[in-house]
C-alpha positions in Angstrom: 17.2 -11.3 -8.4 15.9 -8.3 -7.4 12.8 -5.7 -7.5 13.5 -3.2 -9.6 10.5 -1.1 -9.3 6.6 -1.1 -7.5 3.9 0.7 -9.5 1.0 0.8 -6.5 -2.1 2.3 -7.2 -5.1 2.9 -4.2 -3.3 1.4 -1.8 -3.2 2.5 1.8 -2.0 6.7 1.6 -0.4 6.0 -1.5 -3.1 7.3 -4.7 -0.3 6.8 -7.2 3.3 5.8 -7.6 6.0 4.7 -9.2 9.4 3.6 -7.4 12.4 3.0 -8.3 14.7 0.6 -6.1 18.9 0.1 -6.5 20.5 -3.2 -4.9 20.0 -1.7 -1.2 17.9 0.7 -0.3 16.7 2.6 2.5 13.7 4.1 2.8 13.8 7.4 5.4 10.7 10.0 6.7 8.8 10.5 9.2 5.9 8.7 11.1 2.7 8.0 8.6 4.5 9.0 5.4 4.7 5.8 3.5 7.6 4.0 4.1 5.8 0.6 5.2 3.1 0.8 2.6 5.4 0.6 -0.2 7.2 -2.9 2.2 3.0 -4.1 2.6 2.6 -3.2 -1.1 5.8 -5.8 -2.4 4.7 -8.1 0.3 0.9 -8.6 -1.4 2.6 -9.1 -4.4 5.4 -11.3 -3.6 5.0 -12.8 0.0 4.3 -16.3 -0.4 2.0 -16.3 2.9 0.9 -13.4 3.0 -2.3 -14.2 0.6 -3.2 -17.0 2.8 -4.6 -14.1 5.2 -8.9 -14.2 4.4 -9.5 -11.2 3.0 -6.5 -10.3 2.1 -7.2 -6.7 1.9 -10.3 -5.3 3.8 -11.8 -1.8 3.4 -8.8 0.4 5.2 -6.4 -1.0 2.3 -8.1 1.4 -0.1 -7.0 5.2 -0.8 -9.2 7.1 1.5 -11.4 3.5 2.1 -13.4 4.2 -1.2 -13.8 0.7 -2.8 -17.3 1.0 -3.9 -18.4 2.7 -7.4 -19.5 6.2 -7.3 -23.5 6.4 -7.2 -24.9 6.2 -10.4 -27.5 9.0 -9.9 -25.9 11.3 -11.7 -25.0 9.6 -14.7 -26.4 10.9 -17.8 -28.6 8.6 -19.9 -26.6 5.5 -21.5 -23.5 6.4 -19.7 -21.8 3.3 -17.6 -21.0 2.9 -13.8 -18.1 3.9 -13.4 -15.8 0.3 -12.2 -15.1 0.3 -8.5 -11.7 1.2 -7.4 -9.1 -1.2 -7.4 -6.0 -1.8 -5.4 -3.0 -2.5 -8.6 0.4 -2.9 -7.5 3.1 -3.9 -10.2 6.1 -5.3 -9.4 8.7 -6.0 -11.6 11.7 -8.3 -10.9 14.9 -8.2 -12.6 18.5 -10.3 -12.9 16.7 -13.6 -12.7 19.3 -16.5 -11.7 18.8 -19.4 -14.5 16.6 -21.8 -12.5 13.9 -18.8 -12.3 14.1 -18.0 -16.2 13.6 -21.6 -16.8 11.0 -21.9 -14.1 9.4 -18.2 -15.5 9.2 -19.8 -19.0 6.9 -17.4 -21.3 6.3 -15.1 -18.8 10.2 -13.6 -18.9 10.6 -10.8 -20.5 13.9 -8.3 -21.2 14.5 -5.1 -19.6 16.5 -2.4 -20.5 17.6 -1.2 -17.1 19.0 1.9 -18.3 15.8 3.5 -19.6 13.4 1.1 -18.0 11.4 -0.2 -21.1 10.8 -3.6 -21.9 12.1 -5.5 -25.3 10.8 -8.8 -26.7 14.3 -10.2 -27.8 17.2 -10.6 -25.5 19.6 -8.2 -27.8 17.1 -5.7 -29.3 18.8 -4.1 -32.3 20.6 -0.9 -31.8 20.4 -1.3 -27.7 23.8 -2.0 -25.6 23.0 -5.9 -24.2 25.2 -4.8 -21.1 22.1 -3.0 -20.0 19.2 -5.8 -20.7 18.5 -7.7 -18.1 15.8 -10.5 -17.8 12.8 -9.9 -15.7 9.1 -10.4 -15.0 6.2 -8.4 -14.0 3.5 -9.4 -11.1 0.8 -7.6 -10.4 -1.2 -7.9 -7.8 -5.4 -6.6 -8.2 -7.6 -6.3 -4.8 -10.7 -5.3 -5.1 -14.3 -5.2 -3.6 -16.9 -8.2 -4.6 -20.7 -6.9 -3.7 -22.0 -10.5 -4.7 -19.7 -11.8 -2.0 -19.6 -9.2 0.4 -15.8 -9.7 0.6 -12.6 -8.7 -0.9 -10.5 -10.4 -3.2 -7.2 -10.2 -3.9 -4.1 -12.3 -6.2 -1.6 -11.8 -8.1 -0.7 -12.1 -12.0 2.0 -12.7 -14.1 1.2 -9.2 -15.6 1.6 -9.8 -19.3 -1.4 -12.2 -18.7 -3.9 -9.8 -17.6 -3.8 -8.2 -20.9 -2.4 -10.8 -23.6 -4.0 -14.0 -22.2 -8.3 -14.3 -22.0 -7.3 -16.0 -18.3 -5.0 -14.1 -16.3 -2.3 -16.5 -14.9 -1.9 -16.2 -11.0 1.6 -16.0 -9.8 1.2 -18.8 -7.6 2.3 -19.4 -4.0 5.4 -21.2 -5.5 5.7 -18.9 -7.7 6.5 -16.6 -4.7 8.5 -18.8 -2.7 11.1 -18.6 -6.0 11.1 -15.4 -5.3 12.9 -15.0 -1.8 11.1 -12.3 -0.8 11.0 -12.3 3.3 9.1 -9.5 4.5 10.4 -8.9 8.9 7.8 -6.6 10.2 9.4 -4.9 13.5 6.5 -5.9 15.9 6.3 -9.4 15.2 9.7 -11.2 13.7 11.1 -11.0 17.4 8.3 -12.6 18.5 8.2 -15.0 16.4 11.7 -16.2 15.3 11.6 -19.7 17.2 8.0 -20.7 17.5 6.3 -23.0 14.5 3.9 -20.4 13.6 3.5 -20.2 9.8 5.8 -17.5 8.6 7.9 -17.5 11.2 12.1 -17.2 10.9 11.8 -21.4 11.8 9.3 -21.7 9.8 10.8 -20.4 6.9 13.9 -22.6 7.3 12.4 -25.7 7.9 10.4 -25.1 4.5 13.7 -23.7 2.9 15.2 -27.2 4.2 11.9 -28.9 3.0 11.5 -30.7 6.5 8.1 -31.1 7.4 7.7 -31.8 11.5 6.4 -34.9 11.8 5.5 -34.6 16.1 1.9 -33.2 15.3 -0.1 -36.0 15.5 1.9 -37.8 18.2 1.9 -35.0 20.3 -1.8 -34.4 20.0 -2.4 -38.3 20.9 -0.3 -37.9 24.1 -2.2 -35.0 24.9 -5.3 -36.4 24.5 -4.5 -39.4 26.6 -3.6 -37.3 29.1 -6.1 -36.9 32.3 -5.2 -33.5 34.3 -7.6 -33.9 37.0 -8.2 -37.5 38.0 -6.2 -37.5 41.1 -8.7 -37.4 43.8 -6.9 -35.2 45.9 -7.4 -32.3 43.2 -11.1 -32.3 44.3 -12.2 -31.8 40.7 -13.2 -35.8 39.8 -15.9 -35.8 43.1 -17.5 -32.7 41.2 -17.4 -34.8 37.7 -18.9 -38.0 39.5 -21.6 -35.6 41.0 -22.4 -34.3 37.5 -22.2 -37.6 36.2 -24.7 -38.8 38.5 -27.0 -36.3 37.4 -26.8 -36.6 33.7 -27.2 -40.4 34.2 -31.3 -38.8 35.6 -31.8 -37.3 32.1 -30.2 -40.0 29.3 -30.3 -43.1 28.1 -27.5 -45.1 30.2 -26.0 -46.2 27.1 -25.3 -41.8 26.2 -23.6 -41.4 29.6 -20.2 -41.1 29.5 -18.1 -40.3 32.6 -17.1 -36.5 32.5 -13.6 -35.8 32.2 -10.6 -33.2 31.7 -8.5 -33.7 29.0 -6.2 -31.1 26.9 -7.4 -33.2 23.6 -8.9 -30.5 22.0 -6.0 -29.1 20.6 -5.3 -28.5 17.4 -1.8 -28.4 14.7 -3.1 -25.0 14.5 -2.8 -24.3 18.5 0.6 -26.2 19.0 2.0 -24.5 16.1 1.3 -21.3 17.8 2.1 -22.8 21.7 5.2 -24.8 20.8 8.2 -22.7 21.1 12.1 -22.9 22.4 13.6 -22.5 25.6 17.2 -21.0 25.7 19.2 -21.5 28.4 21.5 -17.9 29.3 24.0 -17.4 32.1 25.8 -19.8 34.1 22.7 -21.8 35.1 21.0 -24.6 33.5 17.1 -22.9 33.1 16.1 -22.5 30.0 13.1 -19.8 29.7 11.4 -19.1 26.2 13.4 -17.4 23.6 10.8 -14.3 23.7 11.5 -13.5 27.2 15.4 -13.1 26.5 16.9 -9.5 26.4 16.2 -7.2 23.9 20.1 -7.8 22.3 19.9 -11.7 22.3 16.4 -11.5 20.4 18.3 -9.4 18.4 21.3 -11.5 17.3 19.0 -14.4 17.4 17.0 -13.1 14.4 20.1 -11.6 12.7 21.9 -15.4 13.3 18.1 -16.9 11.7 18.5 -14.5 8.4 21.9 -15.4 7.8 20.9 -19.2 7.3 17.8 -18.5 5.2 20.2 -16.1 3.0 22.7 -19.0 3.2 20.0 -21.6 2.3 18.1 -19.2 -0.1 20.8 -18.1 -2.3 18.8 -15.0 -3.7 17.1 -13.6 -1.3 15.6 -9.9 -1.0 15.4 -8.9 2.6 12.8 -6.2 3.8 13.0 -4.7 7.7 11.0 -2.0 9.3 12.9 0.3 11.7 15.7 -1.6 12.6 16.6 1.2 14.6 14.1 1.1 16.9 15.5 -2.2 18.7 18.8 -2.5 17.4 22.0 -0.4 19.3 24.3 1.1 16.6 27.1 -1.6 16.7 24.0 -4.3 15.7 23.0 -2.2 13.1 26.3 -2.1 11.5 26.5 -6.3 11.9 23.2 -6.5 10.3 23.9 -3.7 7.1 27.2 -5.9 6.3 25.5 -9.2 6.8 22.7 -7.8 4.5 24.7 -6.4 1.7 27.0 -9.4 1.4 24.4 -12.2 1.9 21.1 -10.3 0.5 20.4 -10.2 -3.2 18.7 -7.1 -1.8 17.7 -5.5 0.6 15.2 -2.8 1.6 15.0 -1.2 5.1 12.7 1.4 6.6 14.2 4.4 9.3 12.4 7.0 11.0 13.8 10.3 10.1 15.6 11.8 13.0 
């Protein structure tokens, strides 16, 4: 499997275009010119989590932050509003293994990958079948809702939005089919070993399908937990004083002895809080992953892909700026573990 083209339309700096994308790619220019819009613009349309974000576009999304309709004072007698603007990206994926035609169904439909047209039957008369592949179009529509007073934003199987009275949504599974990982340079680092949603762990626990089971056993343990009733602390006398006075104001039966616990914690906050501790060196401490050196993060995210490729099986791999964190003789690990474990795989350099 891979993306084949983007069609993106009002998104970002990008009024209109149309790319075309072979089994690698990189993408090269200078700062502000694109390259991560087109990355953002496969994301909305493929990343499985990246819809969970509420809204999942907001008003700097849109070419030149124009999302509402043009005024309608000039509009001559009987003539319509003009419709708002939209963000459209179309994405069309191509070489689909077996499990995702099946999984596809209806919405497959055949490319000619020579010529880039679209045929209804696998072996269209008079066409070379070496050059049709099988394939399916997303496309993902953001716009502004003035009812709401938010934005709104999913994605389509994109022969529904004109053949079907109710467009079908590509659905989170859907995505997750799909393979498309998305490692932004700021964050994946950052990220690779905690539980966050998203993250490098995250994604091969879910890959795995193992679902942590510590959450609500942790959370009790927590919230059994008294950090401050030794005496010697000098916190409890200050409790019992405020205890005493509350007792002046409620019914006895209210009072209940104040107390600090750690029991308001959520699966939310431990997912973001729990993380692992590596041990370097000779020595036996173990600090958190994060606060290793720039190369061991590094590896540590290039060791990560390789199992999700491993796990995945079709996989299409997208990195910002590698270079920016990477030395040379990383870079070269990564491109060769990329192109033989990646269905695809896009990248993003500065131009030097």
């Amino acid at each position: 499997m891979k993306v084949t083209s983007v069609a993106i339309e009002n998104f970002r700096g990008i009024r209109s275009a149309k790319i075309y994308l072979p089994d690698h790619a990189v993408l090269t220019g200078d700062n502000n010119t694109g390259k991560s819009t087109v990355l953002e613009a496969i994301d909305l349309a493929l990343g499985p989590d990246r819809l969970s974000r509420r809204p999942p576009v907001d008003e700097h999304d849109f070419y030149q932050g124009l999302y509402l309709s043009t005024s309608g004072a000039d509009l001559a007698e009987g003539e319509e509003l003009p419709e708002a603007p939209k963000i459209v990206i179309e994405v069309t994926i191509s070489d689909l293994s077996p499990e995702q035609e099946a999984r596809f169904g209806e919405s497959v439909e055949w490319l000619d990958i020579s010529t880039g047209n679209f045929y209804e039957a696998p072996q269209p008369t008079g066409v070379d079948a070496a050059n049709i592949k099988s394939a399916i179009r997303v496309t993902f529509v953001g716009a502004y809702d003035p009812d709401e007073d938010d934005f709104t934003g999913n994605t389509y199987f994109s022969r529904s939005l004109s053949e079907a009275d109710t467009p079908v949504p590509f659905s989170k599974k859907d995505k997750q089919h799909c393979g498309f990982l998305f490692l932004r340079s700021i964050r994946t680092g950052s990220r690779a070993l905690s539980l966050e949603h998203g993250s490098l762990l995250d994604i091969i626990l879910r890959l795995k399908e193992i679902r942590p089971q510590m959450w609500e056993g942790t959370i009790g343990t927590l919230a059994a937990f008294d950090v401050a009733s030794d005496p010697t602390i000098g916190i409890s006398g200050v409790l019992d004083s405020i205890d005493k006075s509350l007792k002046k104001y409620v019914p006895r039966e209210w009072g209940v002895k104040p107390h600090l616990k750690v029991s308001t914690l959520t699966r939310e906050h431990l997912r973001k809080v729990v993380t692992a501790f590596i041990a370097t060196g000779n020595g036996d401490h173990a600090a958190p992953f994060f606060r290793q050196g720039t190369g061991t993060i590094n590896m540590l995210v290039l060791a990560m892909l390789s199992q999700i490729a491993e796990d995945k099986q079709n996989v299409i791999f997208a990195m910002e700026e590698v270079e920016t964190a990477i030395p040379p003789y990383a870079q070269k690990r990564i491109v060769h573990e990329l192109r033989k474990l990646a269905s695809q795989s896009l990248l993003t350099v500065k131009r030097r």
